[in-house]
C-alpha positions in Angstrom: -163.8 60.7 -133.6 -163.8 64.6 -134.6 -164.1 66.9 -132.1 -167.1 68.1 -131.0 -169.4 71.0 -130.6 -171.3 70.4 -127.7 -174.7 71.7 -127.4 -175.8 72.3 -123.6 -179.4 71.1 -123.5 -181.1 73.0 -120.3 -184.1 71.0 -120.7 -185.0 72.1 -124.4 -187.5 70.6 -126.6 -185.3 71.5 -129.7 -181.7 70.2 -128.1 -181.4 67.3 -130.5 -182.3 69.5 -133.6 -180.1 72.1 -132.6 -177.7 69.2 -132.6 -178.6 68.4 -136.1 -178.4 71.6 -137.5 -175.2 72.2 -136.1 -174.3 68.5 -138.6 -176.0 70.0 -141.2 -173.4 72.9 -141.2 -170.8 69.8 -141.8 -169.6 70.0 -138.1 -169.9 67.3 -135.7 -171.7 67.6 -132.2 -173.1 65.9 -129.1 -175.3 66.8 -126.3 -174.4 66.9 -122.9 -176.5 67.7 -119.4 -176.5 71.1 -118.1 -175.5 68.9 -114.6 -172.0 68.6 -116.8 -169.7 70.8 -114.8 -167.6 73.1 -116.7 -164.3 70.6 -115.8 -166.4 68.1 -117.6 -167.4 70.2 -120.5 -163.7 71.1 -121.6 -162.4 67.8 -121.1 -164.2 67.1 -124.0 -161.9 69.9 -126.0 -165.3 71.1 -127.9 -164.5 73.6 -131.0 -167.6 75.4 -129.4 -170.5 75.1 -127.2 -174.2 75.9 -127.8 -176.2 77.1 -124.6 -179.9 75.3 -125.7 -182.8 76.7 -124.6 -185.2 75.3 -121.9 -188.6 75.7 -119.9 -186.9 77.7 -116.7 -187.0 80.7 -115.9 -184.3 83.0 -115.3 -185.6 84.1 -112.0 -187.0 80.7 -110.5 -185.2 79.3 -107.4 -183.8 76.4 -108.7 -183.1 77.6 -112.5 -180.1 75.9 -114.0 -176.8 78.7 -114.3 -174.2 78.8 -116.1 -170.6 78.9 -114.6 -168.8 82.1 -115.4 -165.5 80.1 -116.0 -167.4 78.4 -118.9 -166.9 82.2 -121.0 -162.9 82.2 -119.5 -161.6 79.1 -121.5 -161.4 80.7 -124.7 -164.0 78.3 -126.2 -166.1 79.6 -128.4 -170.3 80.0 -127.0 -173.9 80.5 -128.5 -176.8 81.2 -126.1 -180.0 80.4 -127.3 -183.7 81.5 -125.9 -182.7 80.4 -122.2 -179.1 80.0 -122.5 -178.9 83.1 -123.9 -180.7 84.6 -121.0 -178.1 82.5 -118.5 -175.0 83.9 -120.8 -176.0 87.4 -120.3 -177.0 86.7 -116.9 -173.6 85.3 -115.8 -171.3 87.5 -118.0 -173.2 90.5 -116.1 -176.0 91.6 -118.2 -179.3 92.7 -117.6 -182.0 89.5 -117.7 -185.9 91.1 -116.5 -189.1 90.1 -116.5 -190.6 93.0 -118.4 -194.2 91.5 -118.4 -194.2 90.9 -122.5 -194.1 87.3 -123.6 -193.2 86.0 -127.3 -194.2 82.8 -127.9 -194.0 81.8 -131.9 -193.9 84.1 -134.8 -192.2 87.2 -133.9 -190.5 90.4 -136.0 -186.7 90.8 -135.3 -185.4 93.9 -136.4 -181.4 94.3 -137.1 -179.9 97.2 -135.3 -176.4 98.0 -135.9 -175.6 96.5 -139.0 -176.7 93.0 -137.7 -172.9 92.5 -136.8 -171.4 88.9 -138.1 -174.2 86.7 -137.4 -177.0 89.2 -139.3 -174.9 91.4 -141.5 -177.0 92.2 -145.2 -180.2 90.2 -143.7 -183.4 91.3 -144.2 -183.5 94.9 -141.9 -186.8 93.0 -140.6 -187.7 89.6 -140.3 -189.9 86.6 -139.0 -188.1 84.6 -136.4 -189.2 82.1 -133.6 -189.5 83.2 -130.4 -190.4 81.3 -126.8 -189.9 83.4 -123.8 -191.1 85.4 -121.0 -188.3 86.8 -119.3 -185.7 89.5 -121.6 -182.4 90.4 -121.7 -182.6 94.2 -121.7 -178.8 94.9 -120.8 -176.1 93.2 -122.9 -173.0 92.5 -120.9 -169.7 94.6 -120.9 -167.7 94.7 -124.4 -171.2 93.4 -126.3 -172.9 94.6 -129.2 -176.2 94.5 -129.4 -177.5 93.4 -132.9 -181.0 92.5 -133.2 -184.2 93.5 -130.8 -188.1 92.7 -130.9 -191.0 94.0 -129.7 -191.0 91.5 -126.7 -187.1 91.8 -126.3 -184.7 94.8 -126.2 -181.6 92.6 -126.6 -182.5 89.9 -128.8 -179.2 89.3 -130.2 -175.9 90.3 -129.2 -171.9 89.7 -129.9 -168.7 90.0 -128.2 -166.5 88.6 -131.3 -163.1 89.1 -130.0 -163.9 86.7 -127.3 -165.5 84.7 -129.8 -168.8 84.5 -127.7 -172.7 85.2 -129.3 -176.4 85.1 -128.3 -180.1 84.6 -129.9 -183.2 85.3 -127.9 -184.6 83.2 -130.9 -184.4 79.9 -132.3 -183.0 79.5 -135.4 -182.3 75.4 -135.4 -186.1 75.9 -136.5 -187.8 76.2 -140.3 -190.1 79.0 -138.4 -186.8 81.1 -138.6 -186.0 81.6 -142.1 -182.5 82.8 -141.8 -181.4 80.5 -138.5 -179.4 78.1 -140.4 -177.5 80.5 -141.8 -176.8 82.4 -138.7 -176.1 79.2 -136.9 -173.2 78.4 -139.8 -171.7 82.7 -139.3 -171.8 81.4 -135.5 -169.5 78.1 -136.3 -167.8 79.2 -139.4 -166.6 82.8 -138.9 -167.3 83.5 -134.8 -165.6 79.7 -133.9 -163.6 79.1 -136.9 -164.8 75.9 -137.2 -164.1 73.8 -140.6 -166.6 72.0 -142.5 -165.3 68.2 -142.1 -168.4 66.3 -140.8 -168.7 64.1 -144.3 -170.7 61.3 -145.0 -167.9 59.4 -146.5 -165.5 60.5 -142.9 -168.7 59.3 -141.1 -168.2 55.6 -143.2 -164.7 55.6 -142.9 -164.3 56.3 -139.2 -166.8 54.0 -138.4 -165.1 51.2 -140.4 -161.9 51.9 -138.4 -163.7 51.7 -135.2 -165.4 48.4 -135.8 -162.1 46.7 -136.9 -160.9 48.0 -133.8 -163.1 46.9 -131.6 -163.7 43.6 -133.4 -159.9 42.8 -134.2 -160.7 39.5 -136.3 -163.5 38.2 -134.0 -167.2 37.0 -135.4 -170.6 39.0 -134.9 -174.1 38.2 -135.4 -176.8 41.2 -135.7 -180.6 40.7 -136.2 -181.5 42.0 -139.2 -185.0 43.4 -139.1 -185.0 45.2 -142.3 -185.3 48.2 -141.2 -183.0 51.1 -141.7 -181.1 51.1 -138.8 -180.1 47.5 -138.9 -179.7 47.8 -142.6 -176.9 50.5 -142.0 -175.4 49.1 -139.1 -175.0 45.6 -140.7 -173.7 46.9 -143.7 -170.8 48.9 -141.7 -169.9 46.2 -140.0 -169.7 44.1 -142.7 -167.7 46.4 -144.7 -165.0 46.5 -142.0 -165.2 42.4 -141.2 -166.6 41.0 -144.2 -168.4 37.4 -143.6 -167.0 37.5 -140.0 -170.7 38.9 -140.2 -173.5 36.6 -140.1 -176.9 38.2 -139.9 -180.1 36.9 -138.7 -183.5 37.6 -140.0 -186.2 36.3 -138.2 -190.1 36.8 -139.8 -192.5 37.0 -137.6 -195.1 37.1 -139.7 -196.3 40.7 -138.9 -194.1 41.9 -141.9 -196.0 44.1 -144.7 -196.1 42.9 -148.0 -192.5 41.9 -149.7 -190.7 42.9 -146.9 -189.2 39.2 -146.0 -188.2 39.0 -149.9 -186.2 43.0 -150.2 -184.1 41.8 -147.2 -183.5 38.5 -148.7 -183.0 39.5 -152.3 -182.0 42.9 -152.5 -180.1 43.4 -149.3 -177.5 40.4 -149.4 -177.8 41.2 -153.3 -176.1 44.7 -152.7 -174.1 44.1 -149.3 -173.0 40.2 -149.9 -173.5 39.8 -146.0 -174.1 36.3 -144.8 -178.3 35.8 -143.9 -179.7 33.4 -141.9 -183.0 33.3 -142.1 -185.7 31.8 -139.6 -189.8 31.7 -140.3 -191.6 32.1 -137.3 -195.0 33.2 -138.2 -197.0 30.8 -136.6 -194.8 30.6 -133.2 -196.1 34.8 -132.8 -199.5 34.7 -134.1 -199.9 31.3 -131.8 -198.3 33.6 -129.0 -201.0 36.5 -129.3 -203.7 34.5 -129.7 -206.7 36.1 -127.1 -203.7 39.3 -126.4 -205.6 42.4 -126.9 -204.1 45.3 -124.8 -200.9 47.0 -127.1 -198.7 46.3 -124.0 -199.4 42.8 -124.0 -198.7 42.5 -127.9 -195.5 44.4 -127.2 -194.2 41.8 -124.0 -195.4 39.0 -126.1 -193.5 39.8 -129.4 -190.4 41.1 -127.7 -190.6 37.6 -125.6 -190.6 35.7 -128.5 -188.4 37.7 -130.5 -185.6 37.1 -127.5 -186.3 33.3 -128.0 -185.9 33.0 -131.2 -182.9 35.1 -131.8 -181.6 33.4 -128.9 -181.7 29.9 -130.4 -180.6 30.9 -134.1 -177.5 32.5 -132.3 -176.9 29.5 -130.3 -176.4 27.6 -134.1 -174.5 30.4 -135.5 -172.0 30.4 -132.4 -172.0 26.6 -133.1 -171.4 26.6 -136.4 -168.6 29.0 -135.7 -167.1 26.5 -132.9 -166.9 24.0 -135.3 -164.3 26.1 -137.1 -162.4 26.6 -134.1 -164.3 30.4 -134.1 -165.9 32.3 -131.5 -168.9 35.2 -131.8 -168.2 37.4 -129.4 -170.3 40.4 -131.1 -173.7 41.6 -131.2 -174.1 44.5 -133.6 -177.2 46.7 -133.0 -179.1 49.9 -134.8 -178.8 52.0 -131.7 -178.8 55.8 -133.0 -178.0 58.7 -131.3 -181.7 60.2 -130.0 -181.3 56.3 -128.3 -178.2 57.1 -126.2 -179.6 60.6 -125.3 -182.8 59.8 -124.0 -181.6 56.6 -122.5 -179.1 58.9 -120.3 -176.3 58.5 -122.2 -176.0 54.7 -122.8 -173.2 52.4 -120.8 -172.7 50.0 -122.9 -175.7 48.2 -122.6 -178.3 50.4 -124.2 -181.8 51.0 -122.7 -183.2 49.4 -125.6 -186.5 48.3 -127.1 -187.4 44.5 -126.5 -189.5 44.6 -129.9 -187.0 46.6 -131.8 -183.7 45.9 -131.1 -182.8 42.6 -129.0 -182.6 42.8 -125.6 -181.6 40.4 -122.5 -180.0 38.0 -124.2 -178.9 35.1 -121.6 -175.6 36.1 -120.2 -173.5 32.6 -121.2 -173.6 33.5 -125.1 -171.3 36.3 -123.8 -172.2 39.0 -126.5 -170.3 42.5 -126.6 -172.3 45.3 -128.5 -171.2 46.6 -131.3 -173.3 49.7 -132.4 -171.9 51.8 -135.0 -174.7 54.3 -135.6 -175.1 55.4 -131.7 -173.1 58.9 -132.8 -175.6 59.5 -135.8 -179.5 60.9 -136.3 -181.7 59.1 -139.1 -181.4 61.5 -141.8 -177.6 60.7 -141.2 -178.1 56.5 -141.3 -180.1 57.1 -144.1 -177.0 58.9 -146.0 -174.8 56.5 -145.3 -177.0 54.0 -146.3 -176.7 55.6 -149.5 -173.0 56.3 -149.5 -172.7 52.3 -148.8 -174.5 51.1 -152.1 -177.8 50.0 -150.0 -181.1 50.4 -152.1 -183.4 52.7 -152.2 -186.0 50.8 -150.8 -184.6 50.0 -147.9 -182.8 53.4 -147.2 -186.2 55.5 -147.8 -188.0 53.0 -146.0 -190.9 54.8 -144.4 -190.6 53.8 -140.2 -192.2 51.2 -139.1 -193.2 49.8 -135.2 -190.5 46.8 -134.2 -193.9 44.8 -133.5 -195.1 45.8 -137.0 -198.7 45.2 -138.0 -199.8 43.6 -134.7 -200.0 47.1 -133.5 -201.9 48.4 -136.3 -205.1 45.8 -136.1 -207.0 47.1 -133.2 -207.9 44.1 -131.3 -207.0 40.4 -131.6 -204.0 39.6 -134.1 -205.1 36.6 -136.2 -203.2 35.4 -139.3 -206.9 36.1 -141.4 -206.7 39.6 -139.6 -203.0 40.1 -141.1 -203.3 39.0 -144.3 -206.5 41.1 -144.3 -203.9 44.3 -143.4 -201.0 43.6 -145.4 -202.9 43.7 -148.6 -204.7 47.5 -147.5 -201.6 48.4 -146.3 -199.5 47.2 -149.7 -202.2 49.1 -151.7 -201.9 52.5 -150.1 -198.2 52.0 -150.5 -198.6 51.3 -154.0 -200.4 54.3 -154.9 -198.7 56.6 -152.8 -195.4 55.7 -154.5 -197.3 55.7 -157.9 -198.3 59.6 -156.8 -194.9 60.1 -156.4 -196.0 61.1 -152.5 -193.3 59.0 -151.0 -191.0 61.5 -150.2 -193.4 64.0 -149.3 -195.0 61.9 -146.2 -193.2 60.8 -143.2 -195.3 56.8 -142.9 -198.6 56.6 -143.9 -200.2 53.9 -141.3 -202.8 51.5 -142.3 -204.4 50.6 -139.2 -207.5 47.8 -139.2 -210.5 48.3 -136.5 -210.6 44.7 -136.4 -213.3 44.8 -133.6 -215.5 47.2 -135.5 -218.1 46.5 -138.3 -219.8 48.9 -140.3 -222.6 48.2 -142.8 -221.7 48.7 -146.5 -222.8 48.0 -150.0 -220.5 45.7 -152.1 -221.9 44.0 -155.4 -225.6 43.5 -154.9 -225.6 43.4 -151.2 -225.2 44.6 -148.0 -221.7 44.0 -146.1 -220.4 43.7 -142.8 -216.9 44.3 -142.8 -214.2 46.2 -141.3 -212.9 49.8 -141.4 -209.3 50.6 -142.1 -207.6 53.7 -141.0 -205.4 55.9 -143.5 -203.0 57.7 -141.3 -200.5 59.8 -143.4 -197.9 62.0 -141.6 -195.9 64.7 -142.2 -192.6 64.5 -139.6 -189.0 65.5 -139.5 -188.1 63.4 -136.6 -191.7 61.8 -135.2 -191.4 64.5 -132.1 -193.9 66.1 -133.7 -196.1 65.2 -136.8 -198.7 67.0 -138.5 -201.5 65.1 -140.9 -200.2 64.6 -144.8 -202.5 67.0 -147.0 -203.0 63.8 -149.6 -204.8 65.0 -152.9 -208.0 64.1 -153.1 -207.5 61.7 -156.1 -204.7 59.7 -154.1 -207.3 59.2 -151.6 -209.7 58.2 -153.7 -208.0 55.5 -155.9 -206.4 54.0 -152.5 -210.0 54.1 -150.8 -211.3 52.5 -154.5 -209.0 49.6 -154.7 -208.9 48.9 -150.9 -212.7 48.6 -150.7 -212.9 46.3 -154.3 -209.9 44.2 -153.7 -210.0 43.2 -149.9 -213.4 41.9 -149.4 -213.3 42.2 -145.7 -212.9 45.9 -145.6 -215.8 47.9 -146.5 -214.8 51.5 -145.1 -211.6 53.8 -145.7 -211.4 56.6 -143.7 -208.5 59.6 -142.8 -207.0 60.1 -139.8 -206.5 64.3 -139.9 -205.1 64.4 -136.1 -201.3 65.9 -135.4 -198.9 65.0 -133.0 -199.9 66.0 -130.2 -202.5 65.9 -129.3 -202.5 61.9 -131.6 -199.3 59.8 -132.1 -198.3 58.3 -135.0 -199.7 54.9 -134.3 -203.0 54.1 -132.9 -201.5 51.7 -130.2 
């Protein structure tokens, strides 16, 4: 594995994006704790570190510092918002609460020719702050190269020791120039090469997985999904049909979703399938199961006991061959191992997405080959691995799929009711050319609602559906798809004449927060 840049998240909203960024720039990084002593943090032998920002404040009791010996190592550091505050703070500078907050759009101006990091940007500029406290004294043997309204030193640079600082954030769009101050930061403050590759990201996995495999058999539950998609067809690029991967329908599937993963995936990755049909086992299962919860417990139940019993027959088959499967390969990605503490092994994982406690005689060792990467990076190597479009754009979509999206009892009627709304506003959004331009567009049926309509000659009594398109860069956050209004209209027009138990189409216009994504 590369080395890393290690981005120090103090609590920040935007630590993984500033993580991401940082990849963007070509350069590999990871996130560790601000409890990660400074011992800790160079045993790692980062090319740099990022301070992230966070909600503290300089001058509470309990704020998290920063070790002085961090800026001694001769590792290269970027303090931003709060750790830019804690950098000046414990190299000697002047941090205040000067009674002027920023919080959003602010103007930085460049003073002093904008040293590396701002040099021939714009003299003035929007940028994003968040902050209530100021540095207003840059430490000994810095330059001060931008300031705001709201903050005196809102930039400064010290580049013989190779150390920097942003009161702003510039891993965000709301900073126009931030990306390419972050790359001045890790190209020409750190030195730092650009060798974070998609095709180094394929090959190094490959290596890993042969590795760790060294000629045993693995079985991975395919969901079709990109996550297992990619980590399936990594594996089996590194053991070939020592692969075998298990597809199990549940029945709560959208429309030609059991055929892409049966036809087009083993068409382009040659993996071994096994596929089992369970739709009546989970629609018998959440018969009378209204609460979300419920559906969740219930699916992931039944998901476990199904897996369990078609890996039971793969392990068997492989015994007869005087083989063992020893493997279980899994989608986890990197926002997993982070929020789940940092992962051991035995990630804390999803029941209805990925599979989880698996009895402990089948004696399976994860193998999960995407845990270093975010989606946008599955999704290129997807791509770089020959895997269709369809299932590398694949817009996200719940592990309990539609049984979360009818509001109310799941019934097969009520499903087969969804899946053709749901295929038709697919359809058209893809004919609009609106696929990339929308993060998932939800279908959700109010399957305990009614609402009188007019259809034909008559009066109707059927159900509402829910249109719930989303804009999103990593479903933190989402704000509400502006759709033209003749999308809307032709998906409203066919949904209304072609399913004859939906008699209403409306739009969901809420962002994330205060809404989620999915209704349940």
């Amino acid at each position: 594995m590369a080395r890393p840049v290690l981005v120090v998240d103090y609590g920040a909203q935007y630590a993984q994006l500033i993580a991401r960024r940082v990849r963007e720039a070509q350069v590999y990084s990871e996130i560790v704790p601000h409890t990660a002593s400074v011992t800790e943090i160079l045993a790692r032998d980062p090319l740099a570190i990022v301070l992230s920002g966070g909600p503290s404040s300089a001058y509470a009791p309990n704020a998290p510092r920063v070790d002085p010996a961090l800026f001694e190592a001769g590792v290269p550091v970027l303090g931003i918002c709060y750790g830019f505050q804690a950098m000046a703070d414990a190299l000697g500078g002047t941090v205040e609460r000067t009674g002027t907050r920023e919080y959003g759009r602010s103007e930085l101006e460049i003073v002093d020719g904008g040293g590396v990091l701002h040099r021939e940007l714009p003299s003035r500029g929007p940028v994003w702050m968040s902050h209530g406290d100021a540095v207003t004294g840059a430490p000994e043997g810095f330059t001060v190269t931008a300031r705001s309204s709201g903050s005196p030193v809102a930039a400064f640079e010290d580049t013989g020791r190779r150390l920097a600082g942003l009161q702003y954030h510039p891993e965000v769009v709301h900073s126009p120039h931030g990306q390419q101050v972050l790359r001045r930061f890790l190209h020409e403050v750190a030195g730092i090469r650009s060798n974070w590759t998609t095709a180094n990201v394929v090959q190094d996995a490959v290596d890993a997985i042969r590795k760790q495999v060294a000629g045993g058999k693995a079985i991975c539950g395919l969901s079709g999904g990109v996550d297992s998609a990619v980590a399936a067809a990594l594996v089996h690029q590194a053991i070939g049909d020592d692969l075998t991967c298990v597809f199990v329908d549940h029945g709560l599937l959208r429309a030609g979703e059991r055929a892409q993963v049966e036809r087009d995936y083993v068409a382009a990755t040659g993996v071994r399938l096994v596929t089992v049909d369970a739709a009546d086992r989970f629609v018998a299962g959440l018969a009378g199961v209204i609460d979300p919860e419920e559906k969740r417990r219930v699916i992931g139940r039944e998901f476990v006991r199904v897996f369990e019993a078609a890996a039971r027959d793969v392990a068997a088959e492989a015994g007869e061959h005087g083989d063992h499967v020893g493997f279980l390969v899994q989608g986890t990605l990197y926002p997993d191992v982070v929020e789940s503490g940092g992962g051991s092994g035995t990630a804390n994982i999803k029941s209805h997405h990925n599979v989880g406690g698996l009895p402990e005689d089948l004696a399976l060792d994860l193998v999960e080959p995407l845990r270093t990467l975010f989606k946008d990076e599955v999704r290129r190597v997807g791509l770089e691995l020959g895997l269709p479009e369809t299932i590398v754009h694949r817009q996200p979509f719940p592990g309990p799929g539609l049984a979360i999206r009818i509001i109310g009892e799941v019934t097969a009627t009520r499903l087969a009711t969804l899946r053709a709304a749901d295929a038709i506003a697919r359809e058209e959004l893809s004919v609009a050319g609106l696929d990339s331009d929308i993060w998932q567009c939800p279908v959700v049926l109010l399957a305990e609602v009614r609402s009188v309509g007019v259809q034909g000659d008559g009066r109707s009594y059927g159900h509402p559906v829910v249109l719930r398109p989303v804009s999103s860069e990593d479903a933190m956050t989402a704000d509400w798809s502006r759709l033209p209004h003749e999308v809307l209209a032709r998906i409203s027009g066919r949904i209304t004449n072609e399913v004859p138990e939906v008699n209403r189409v409306v739009l969901d216009v809420t962002s994330k927060p205060p809404g989620t994504i999915e209704w349940e």
